[in-house]
LUMPA-570455 format. One record per atom (N, C-alpha, C): residue number from 0; residue in one letter; atom name; x, y, z. Coordinates in Angstrom, 3 decimals. Atoms other than C-alpha are relative to their C-alpha. Layout:
N
NUM,A,CA,X,Y,Z
...
This chain:
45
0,X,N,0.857,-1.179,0.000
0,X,CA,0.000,0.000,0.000
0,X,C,0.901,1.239,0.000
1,X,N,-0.602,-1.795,-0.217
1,X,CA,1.630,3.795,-0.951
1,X,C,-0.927,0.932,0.660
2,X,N,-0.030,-1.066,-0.600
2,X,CA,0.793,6.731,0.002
2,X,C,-1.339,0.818,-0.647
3,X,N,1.037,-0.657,0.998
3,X,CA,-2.954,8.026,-1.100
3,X,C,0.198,1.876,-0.621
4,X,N,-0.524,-1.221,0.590
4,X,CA,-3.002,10.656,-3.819
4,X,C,-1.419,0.903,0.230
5,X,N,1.154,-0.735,-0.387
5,X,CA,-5.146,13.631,-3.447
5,X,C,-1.166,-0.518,-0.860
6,X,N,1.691,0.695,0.412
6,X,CA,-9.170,12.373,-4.477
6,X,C,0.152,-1.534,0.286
7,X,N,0.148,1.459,-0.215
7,X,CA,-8.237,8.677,-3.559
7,X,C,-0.473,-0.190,1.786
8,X,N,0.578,0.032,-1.677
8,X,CA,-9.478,7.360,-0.165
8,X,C,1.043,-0.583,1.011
9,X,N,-1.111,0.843,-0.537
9,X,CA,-7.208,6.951,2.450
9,X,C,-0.545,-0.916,0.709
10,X,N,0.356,0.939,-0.587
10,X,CA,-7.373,3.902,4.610
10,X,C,-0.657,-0.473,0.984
11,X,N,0.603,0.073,-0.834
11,X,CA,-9.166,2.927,7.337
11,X,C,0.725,0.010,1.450
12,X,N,-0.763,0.036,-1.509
12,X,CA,-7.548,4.057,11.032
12,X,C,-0.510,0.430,1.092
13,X,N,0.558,-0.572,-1.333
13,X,CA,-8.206,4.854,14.531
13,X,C,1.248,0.819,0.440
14,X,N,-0.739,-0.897,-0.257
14,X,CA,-6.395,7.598,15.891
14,X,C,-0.922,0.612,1.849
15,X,N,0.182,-0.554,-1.173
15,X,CA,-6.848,9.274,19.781
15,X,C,-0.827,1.291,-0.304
16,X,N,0.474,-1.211,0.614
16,X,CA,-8.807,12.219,19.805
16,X,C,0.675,0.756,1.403
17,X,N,-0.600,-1.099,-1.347
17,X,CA,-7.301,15.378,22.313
17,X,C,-0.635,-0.425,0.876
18,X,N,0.715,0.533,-1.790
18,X,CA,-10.199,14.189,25.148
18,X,C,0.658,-1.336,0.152
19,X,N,-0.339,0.556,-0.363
19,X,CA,-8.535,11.218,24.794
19,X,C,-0.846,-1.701,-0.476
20,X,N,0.813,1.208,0.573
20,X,CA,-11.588,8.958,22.928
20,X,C,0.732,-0.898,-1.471
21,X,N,-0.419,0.150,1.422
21,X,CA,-11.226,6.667,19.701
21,X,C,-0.752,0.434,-0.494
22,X,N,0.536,-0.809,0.851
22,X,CA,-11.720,8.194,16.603
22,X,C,0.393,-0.950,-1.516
23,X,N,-0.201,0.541,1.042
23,X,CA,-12.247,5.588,13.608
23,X,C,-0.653,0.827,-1.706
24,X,N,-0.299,-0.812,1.176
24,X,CA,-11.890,7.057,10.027
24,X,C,-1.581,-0.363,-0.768
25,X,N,1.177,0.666,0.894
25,X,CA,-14.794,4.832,8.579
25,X,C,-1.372,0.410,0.816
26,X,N,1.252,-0.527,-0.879
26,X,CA,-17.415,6.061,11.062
26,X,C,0.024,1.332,-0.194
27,X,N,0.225,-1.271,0.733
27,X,CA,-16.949,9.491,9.145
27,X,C,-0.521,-0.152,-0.905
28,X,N,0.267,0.638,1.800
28,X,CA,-18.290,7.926,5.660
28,X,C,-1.519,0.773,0.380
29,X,N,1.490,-0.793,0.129
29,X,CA,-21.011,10.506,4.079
29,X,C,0.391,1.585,0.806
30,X,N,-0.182,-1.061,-0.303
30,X,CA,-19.514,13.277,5.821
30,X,C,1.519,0.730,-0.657
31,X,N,-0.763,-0.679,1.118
31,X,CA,-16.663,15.727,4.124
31,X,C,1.342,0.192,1.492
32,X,N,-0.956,0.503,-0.787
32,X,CA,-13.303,14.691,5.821
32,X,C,1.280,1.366,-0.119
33,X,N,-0.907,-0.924,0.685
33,X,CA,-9.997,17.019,5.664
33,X,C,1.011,-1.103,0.578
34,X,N,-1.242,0.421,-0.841
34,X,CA,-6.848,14.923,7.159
34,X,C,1.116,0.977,-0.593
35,X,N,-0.837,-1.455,0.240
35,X,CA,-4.156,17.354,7.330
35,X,C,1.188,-1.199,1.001
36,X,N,-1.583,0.521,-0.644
36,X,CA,-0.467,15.361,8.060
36,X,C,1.153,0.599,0.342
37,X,N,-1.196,-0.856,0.148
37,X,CA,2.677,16.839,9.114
37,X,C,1.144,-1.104,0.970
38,X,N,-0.723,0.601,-0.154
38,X,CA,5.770,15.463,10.125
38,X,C,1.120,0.427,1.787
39,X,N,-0.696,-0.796,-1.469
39,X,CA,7.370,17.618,12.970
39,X,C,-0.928,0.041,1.176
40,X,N,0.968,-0.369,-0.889
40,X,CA,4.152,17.405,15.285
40,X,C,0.757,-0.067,1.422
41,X,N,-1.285,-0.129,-1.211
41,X,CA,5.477,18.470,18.924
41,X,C,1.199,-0.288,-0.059
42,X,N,-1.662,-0.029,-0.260
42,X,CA,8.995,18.595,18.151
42,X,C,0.664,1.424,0.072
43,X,N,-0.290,-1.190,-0.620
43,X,CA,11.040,21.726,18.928
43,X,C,0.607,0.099,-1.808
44,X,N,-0.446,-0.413,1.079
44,X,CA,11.884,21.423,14.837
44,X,C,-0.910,0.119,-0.855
């Protein structure tokens, strides 16, 4: 599996949410998503 290109769907994940709940990707379907990635998240670079 690469790396989805912009209009393809990315994959199905669970991720933490800030309160601390899960937050699965596929229990968004029908609603208008943004995922926004970055690579430095909390680092001092």
């Amino acid at each position: 599996m690469g790396i989805p290109q912009a209009g393809e769907s990315a994959p199905d994940f669970t991720a933490t949410t800030d309160t601390g709940e899960s937050l699965t990707l596929s229990s968004l379907r029908g609603r208008v998503v943004v995922l926004f990635f970055y690579p430095k998240d909390d680092t001092p670079g």
